[in-house]
VEXBA-669408 format. One record per residue: residue number from 1; residue in one letter; z, y, x of N, C-alpha, C in turn. Coordinates in steps of 0.001 Angstrom, whole numbers, plus 524288, in hexadecimal, padded with zeros to 5 digits. Atoms other than C-alpha are relative to their C-alpha. Layout:
N
[NUM, "A", [Z, Y, X], [Z, Y, X], [Z, Y, X]]
...
This chain:
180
[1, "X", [80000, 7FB63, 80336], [80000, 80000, 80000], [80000, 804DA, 80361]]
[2, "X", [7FF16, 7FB49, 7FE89], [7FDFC, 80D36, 80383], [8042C, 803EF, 8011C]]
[3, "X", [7FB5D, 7FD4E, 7FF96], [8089A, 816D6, 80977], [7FD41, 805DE, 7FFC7]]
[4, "X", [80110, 7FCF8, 7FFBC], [80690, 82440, 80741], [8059D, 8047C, 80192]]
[5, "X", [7FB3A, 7FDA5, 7FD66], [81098, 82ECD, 80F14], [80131, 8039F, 7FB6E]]
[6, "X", [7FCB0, 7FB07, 803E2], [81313, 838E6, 80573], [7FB49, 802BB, 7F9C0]]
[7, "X", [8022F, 7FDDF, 80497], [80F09, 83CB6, 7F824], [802CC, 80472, 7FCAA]]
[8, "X", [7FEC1, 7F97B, 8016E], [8124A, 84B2D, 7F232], [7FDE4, 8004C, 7F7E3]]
[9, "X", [8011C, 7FD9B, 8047B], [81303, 84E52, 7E454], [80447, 802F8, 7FDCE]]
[10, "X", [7FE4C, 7FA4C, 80038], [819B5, 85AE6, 7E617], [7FC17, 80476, 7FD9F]]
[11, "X", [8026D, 7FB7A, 804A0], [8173E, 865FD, 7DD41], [7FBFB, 7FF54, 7FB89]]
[12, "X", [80401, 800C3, 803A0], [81164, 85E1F, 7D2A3], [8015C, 8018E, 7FAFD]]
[13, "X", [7FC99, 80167, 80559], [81AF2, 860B7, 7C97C], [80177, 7FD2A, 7FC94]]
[14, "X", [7FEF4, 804EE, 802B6], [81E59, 8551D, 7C5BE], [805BE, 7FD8B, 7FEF4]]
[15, "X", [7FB72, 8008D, 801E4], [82A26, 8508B, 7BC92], [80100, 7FA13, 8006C]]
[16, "X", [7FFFA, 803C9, 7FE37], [825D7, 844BB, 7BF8D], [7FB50, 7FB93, 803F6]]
[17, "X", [8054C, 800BA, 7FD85], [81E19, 83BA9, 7C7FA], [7FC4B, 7FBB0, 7FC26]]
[18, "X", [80581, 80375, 803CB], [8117F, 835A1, 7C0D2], [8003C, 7F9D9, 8028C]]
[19, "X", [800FD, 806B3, 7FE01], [811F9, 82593, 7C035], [7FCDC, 7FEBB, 80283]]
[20, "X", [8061B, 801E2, 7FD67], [803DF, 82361, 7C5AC], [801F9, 8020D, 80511]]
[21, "X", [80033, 7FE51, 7FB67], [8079A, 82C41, 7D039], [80503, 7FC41, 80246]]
[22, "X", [7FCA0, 802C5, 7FCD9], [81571, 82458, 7D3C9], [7FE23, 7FA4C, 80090]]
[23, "X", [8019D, 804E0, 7FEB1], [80D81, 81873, 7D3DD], [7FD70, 7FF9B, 8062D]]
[24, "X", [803BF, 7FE47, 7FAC1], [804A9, 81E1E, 7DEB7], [8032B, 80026, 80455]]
[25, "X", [7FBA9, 7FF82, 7FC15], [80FB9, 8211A, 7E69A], [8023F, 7FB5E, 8019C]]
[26, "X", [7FF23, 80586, 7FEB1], [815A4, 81400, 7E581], [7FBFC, 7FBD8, 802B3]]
[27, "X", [80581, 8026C, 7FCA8], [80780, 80E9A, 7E960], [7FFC9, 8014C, 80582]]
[28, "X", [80105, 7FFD2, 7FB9D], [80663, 8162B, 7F55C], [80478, 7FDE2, 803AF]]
[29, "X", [7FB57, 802E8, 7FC15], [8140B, 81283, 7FA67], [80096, 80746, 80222]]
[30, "X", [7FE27, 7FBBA, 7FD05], [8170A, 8232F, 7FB73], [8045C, 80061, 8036B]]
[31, "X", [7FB2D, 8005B, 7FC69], [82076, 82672, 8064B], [802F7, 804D9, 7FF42]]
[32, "X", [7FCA9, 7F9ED, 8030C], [823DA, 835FA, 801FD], [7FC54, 802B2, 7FBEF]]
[33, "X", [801EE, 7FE29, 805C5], [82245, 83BE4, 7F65A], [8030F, 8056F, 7FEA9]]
[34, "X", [7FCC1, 7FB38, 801B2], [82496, 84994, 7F346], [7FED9, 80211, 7FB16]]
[35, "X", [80059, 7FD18, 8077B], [826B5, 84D79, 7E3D6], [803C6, 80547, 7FFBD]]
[36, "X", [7FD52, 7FBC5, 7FFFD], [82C0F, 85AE3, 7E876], [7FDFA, 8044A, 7FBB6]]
[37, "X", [800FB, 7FA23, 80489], [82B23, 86872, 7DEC1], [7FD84, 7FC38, 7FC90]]
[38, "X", [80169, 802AE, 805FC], [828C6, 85EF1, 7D31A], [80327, 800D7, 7FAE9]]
[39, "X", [7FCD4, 7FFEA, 80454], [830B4, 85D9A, 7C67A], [804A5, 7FB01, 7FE8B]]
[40, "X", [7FD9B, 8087A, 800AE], [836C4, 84F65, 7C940], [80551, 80283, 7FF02]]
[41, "X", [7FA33, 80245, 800C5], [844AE, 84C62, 7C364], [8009B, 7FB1A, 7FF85]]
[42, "X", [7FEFA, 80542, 80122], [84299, 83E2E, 7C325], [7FC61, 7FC1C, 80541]]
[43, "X", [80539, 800AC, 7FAFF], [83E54, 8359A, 7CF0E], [7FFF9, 7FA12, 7FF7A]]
[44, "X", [8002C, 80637, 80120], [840A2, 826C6, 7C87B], [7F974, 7FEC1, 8000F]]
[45, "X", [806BF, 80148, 8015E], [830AA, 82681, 7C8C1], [7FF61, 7FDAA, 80513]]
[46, "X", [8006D, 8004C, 7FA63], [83105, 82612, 7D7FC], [800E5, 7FA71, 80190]]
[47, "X", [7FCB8, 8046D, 7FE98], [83788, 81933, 7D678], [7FB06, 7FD20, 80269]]
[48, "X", [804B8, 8034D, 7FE46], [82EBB, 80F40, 7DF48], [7FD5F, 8010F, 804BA]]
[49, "X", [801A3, 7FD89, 7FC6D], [82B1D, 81858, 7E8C6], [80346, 7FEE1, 804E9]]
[50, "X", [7FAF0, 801BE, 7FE4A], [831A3, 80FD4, 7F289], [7FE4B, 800F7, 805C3]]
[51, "X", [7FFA1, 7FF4F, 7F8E6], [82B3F, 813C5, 800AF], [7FFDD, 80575, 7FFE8]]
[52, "X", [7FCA1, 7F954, 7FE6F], [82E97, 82381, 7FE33], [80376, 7FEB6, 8031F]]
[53, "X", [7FA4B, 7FE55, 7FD87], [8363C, 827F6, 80964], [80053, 805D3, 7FF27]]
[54, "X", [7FD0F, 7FB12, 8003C], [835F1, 835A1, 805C7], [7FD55, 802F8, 7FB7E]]
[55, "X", [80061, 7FF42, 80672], [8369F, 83C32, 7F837], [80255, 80673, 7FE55]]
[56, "X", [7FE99, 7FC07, 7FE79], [834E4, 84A60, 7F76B], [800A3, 80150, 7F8DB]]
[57, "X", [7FF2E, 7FCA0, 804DC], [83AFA, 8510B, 7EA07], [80259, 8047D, 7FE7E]]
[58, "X", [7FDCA, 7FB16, 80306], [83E6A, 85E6D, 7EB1E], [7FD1B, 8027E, 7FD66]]
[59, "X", [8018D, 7FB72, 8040D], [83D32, 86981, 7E115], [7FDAF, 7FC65, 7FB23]]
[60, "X", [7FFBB, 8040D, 80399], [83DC3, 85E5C, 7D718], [803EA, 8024E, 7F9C4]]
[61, "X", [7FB55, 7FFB8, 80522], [84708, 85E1F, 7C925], [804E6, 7FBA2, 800CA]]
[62, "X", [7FCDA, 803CB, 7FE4D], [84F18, 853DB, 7D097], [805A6, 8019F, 7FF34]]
[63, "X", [7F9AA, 7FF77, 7FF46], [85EE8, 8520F, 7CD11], [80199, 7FD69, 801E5]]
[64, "X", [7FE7B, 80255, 7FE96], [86855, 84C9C, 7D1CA], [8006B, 7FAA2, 7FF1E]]
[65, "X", [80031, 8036D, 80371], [86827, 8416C, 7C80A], [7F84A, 7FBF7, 800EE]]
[66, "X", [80526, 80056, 7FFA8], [85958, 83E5C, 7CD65], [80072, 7F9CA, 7FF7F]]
[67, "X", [7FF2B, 8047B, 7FE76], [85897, 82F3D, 7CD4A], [7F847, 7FF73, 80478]]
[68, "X", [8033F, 802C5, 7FBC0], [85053, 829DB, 7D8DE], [7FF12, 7FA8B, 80154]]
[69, "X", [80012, 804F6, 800BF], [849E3, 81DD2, 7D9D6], [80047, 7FDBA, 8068B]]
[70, "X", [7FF53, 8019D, 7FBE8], [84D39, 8150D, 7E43A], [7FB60, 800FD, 804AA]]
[71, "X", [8047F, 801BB, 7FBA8], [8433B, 8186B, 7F0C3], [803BF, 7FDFA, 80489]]
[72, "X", [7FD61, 80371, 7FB2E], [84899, 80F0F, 7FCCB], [80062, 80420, 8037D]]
[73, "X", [801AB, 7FF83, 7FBA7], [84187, 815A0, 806F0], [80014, 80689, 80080]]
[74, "X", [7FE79, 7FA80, 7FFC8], [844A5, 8243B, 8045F], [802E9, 802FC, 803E6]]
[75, "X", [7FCD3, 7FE00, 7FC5D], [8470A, 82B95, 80FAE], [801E7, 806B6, 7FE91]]
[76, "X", [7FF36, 7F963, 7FF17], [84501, 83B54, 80C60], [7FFC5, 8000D, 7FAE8]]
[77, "X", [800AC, 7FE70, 804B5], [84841, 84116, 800C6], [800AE, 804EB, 7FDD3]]
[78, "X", [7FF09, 7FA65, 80113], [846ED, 84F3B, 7FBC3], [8006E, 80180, 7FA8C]]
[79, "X", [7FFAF, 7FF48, 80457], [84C51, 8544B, 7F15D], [800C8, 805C5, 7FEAE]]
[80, "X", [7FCDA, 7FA4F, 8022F], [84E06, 862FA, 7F21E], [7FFC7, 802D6, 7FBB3]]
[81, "X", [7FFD8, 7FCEA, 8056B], [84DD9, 86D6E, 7E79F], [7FFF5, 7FCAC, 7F9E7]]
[82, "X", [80032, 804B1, 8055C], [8512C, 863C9, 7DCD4], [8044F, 802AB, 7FC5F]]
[83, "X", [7FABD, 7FD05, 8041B], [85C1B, 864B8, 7D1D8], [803DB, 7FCB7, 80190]]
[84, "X", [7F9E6, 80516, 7FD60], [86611, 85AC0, 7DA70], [80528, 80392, 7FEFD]]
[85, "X", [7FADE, 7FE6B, 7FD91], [873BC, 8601E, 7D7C0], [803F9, 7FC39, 7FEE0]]
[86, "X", [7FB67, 80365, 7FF56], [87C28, 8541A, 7D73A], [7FD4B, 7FDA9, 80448]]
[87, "X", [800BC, 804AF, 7FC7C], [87BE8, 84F07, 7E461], [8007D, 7FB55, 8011D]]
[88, "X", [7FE39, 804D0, 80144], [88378, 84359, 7E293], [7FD12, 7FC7C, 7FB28]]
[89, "X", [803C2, 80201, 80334], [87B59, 83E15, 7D850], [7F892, 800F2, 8024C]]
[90, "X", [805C9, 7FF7E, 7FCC9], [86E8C, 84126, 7DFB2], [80139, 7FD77, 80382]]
[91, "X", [7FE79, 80332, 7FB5D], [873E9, 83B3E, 7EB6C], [7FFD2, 7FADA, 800F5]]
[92, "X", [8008B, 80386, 80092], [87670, 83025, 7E567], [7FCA1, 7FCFF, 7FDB9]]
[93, "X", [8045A, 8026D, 8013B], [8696D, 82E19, 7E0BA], [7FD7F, 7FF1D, 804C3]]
[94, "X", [80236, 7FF3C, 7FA8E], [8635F, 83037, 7EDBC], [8026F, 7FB29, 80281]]
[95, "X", [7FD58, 8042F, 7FF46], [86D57, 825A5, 7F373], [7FD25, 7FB62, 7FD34]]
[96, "X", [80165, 804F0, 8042E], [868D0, 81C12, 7E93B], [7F999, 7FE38, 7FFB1]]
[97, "X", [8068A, 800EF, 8011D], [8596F, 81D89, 7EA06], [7FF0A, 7FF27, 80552]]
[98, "X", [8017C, 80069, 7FB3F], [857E8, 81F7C, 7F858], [803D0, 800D8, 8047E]]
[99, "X", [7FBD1, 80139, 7FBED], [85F30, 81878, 80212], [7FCE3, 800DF, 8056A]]
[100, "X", [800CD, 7FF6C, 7FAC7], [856E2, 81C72, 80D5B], [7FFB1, 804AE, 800F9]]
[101, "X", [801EA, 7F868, 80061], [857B2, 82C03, 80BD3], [801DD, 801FF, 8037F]]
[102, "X", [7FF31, 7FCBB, 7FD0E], [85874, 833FA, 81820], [7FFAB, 803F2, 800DB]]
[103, "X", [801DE, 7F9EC, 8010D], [8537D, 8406C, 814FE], [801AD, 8019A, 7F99C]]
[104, "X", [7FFE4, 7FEE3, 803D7], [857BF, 84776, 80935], [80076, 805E6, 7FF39]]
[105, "X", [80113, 7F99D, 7FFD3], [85477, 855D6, 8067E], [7FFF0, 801AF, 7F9A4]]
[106, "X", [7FE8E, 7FE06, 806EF], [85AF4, 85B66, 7F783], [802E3, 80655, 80197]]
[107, "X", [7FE77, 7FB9C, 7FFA7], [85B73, 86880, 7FC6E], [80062, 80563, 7FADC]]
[108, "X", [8032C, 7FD30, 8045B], [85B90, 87496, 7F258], [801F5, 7FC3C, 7FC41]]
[109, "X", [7FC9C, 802C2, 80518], [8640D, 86ABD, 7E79A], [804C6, 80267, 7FFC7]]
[110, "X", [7F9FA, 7FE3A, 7FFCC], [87069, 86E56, 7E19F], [80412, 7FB9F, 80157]]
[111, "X", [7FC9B, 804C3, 7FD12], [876AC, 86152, 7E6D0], [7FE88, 8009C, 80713]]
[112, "X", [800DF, 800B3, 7FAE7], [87289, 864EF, 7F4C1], [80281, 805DF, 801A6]]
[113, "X", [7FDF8, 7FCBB, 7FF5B], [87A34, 87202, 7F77B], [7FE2E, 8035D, 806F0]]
[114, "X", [802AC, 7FD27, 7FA68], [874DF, 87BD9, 80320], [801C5, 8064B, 7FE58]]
[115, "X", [80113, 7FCB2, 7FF4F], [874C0, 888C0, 806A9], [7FC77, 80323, 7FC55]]
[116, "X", [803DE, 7FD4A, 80284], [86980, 88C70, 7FF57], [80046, 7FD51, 7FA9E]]
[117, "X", [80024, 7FF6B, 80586], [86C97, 887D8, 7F1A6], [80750, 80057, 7FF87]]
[118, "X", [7FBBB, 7FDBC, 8031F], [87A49, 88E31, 7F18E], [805D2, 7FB68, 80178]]
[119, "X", [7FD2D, 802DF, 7FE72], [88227, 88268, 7F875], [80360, 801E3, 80360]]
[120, "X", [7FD63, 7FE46, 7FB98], [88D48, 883B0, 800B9], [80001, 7FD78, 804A4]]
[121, "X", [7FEB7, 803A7, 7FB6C], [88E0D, 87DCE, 80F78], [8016A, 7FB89, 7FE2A]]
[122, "X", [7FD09, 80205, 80260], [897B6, 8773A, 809E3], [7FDE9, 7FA27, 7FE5B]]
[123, "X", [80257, 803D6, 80388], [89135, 870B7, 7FF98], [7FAD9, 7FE28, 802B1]]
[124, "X", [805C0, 80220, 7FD68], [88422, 86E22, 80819], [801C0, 7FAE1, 803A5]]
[125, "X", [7FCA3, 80464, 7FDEE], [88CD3, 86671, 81187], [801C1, 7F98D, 7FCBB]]
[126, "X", [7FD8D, 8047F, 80278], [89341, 85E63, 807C2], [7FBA4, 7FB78, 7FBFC]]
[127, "X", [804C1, 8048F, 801E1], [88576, 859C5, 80180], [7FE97, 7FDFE, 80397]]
[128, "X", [80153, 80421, 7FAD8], [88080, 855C6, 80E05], [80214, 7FAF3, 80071]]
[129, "X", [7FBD7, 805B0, 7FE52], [88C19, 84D9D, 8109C], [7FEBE, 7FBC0, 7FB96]]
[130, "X", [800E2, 804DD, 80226], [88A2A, 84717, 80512], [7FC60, 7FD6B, 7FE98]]
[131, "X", [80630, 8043E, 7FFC8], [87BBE, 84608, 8045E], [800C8, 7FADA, 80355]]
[132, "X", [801A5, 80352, 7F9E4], [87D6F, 83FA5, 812A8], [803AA, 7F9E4, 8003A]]
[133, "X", [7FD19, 804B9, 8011E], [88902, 83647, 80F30], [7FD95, 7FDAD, 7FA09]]
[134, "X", [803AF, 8034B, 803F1], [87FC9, 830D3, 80388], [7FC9A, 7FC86, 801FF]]
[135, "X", [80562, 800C2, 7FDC5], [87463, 82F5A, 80A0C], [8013D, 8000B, 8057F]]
[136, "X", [7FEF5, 80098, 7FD69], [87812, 82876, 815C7], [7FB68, 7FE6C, 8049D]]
[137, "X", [80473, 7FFA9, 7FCFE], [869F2, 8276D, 81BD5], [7FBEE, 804CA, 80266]]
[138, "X", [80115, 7FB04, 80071], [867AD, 8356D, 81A03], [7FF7B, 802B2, 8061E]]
[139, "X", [80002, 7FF15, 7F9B6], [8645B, 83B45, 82846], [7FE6C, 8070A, 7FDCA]]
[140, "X", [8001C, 7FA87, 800AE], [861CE, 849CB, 82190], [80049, 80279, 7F82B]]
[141, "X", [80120, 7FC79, 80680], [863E5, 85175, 813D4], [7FEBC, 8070F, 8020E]]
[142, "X", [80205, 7FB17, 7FF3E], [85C2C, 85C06, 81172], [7FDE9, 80264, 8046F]]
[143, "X", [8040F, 7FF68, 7FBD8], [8586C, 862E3, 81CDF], [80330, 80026, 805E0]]
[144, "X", [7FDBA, 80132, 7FC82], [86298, 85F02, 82618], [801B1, 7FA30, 8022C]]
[145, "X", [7FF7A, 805EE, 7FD01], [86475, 851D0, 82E3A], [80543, 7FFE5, 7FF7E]]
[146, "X", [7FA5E, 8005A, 80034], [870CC, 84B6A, 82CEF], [801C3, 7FE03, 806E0]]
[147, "X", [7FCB7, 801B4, 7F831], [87B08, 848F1, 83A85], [802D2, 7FB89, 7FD9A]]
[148, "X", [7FD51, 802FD, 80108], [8823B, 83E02, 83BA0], [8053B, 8039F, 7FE2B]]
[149, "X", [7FDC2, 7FDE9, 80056], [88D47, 84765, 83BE0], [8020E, 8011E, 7F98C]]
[150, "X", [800EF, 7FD3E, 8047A], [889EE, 84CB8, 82D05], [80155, 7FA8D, 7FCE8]]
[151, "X", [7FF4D, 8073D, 80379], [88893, 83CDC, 828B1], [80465, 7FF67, 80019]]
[152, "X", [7FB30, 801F6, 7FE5B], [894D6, 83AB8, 82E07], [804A7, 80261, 7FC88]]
[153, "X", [7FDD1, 7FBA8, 80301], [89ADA, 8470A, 825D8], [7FFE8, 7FDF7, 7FACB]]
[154, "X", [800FC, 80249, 804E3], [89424, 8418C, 81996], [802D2, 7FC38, 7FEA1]]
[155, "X", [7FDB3, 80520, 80011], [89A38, 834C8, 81AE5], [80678, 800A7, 7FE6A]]
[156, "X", [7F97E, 7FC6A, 7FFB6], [8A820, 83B44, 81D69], [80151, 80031, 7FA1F]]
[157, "X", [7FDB0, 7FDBE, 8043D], [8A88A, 84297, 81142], [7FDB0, 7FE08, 7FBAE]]
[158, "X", [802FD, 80265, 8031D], [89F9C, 83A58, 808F4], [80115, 7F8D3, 7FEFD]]
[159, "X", [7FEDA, 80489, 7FDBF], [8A67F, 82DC9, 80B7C], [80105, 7FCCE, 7FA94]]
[160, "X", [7FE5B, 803DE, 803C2], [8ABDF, 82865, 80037], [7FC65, 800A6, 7FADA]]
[161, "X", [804EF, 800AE, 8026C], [8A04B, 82BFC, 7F71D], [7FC65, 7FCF7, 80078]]
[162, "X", [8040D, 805BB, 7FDC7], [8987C, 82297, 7FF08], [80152, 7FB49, 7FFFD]]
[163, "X", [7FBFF, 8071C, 8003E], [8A254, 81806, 7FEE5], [7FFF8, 7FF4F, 7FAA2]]
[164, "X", [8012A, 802B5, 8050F], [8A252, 81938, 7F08D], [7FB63, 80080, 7FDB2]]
[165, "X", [805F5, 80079, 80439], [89449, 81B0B, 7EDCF], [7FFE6, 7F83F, 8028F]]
[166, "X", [800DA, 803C1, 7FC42], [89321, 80D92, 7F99F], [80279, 7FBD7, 7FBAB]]
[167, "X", [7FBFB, 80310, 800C3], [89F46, 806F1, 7F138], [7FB9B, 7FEDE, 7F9A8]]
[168, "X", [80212, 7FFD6, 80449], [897D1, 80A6D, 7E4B6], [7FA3B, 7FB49, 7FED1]]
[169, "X", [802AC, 80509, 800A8], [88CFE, 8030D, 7E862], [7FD33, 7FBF7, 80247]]
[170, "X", [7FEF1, 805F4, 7FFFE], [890DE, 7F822, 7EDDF], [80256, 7FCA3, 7FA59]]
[171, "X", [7FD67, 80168, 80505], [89803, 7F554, 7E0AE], [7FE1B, 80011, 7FD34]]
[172, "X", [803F2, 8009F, 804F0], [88C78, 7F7CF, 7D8FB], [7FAE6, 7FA40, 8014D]]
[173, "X", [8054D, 803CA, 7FD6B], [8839B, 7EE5E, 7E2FD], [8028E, 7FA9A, 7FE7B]]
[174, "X", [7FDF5, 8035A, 80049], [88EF0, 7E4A7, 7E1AD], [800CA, 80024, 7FA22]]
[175, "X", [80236, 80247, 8040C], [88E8B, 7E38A, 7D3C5], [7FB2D, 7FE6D, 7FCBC]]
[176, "X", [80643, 800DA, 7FE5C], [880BB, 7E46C, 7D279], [80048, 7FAA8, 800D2]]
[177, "X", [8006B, 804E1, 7FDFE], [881ED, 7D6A6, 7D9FC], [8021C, 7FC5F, 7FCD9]]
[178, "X", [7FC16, 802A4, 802FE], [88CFB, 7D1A5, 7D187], [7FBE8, 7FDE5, 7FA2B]]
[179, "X", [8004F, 7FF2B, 8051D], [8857B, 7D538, 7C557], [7FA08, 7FB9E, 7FFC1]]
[180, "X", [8070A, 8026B, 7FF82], [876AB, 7CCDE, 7CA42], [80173, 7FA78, 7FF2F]]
């Protein structure tokens, strides 16, 4: 089958993507796909699209509540100017769809706090940390690289959130097993 590196359907305005066309995509075996300045709030269509590693969606209708369909192989993912303001519920979609995510750029959201939309230090710090203790493959958010140093910080103060998301599900995998 055919691989094709990158396919663009930015600025089509589209609320959603056309079936014929996500078939095509699945045919070629796309590797990035950018549906930036569109109208998307829903991205369960995408499902299938399983050799994307990088999945560009800013200036979207995206919330926090977005559901994402499992891609494996997802390395980069952009999400800026969206409508994200529960981080913790976005986070944990992201976690759940793509376990190989190293890049993640949700700049310009009200769950991502900066300088330039009215955030404090403060609060810019304390998303980091917990983007970075989520997303434990993560090597940069947004437009800064992470240090071991910063991981190490995340971990610190993010510790027992991870032990009970970790505890959570193991206990769901282990009944799961019980229940087959």
């Amino acid at each position: 089958m055919a691989t094709r590196d990158r396919v663009s359907l930015a600025y089509k305005g589209l609320k959603e993507i056309p079936r014929e066309f996500l078939r095509r995509l699945k045919e070629i075996q796309v590797v990035e796909l950018d549906l930036s300045h569109n109208e998307l709030s829903d991205l369960r269509s995408i499902n299938g699209l399983n050799s994307l590693r990088t999945l560009v969606l800013d200036c979207n209708m995206l919330e926090s509540n977005v559901v994402f369909p499992c891609l494996p192989q997802l390395e980069i993912l952009w999400i800026n100017c969206n409508a994200i303001s529960n981080l913790s519920i976005f986070i944990e979609n992201v976690v759940n769809a793509f376990p190989c995510l190293q890049y993640l750029s949700m700049m310009n959201n009200r769950a991502a706090p900066s300088y330039f939309n009215g955030g404090s230090v403060e609060e810019y710090n304390d998303y980091r940390l917990y983007v970075i203790s989520q997303l434990p493959k993560l090597k940069a958010l947004d437009d800064t690289s992470i240090a071991a140093e910063e991981r190490e910080r995340a971990g610190r103060a993010y510790e027992r959130i991870v032990t009970r998301r970790d505890s959570s599900r193991q206990l769901t995998t282990t009944q799961t097993h019980r229940t087959k």
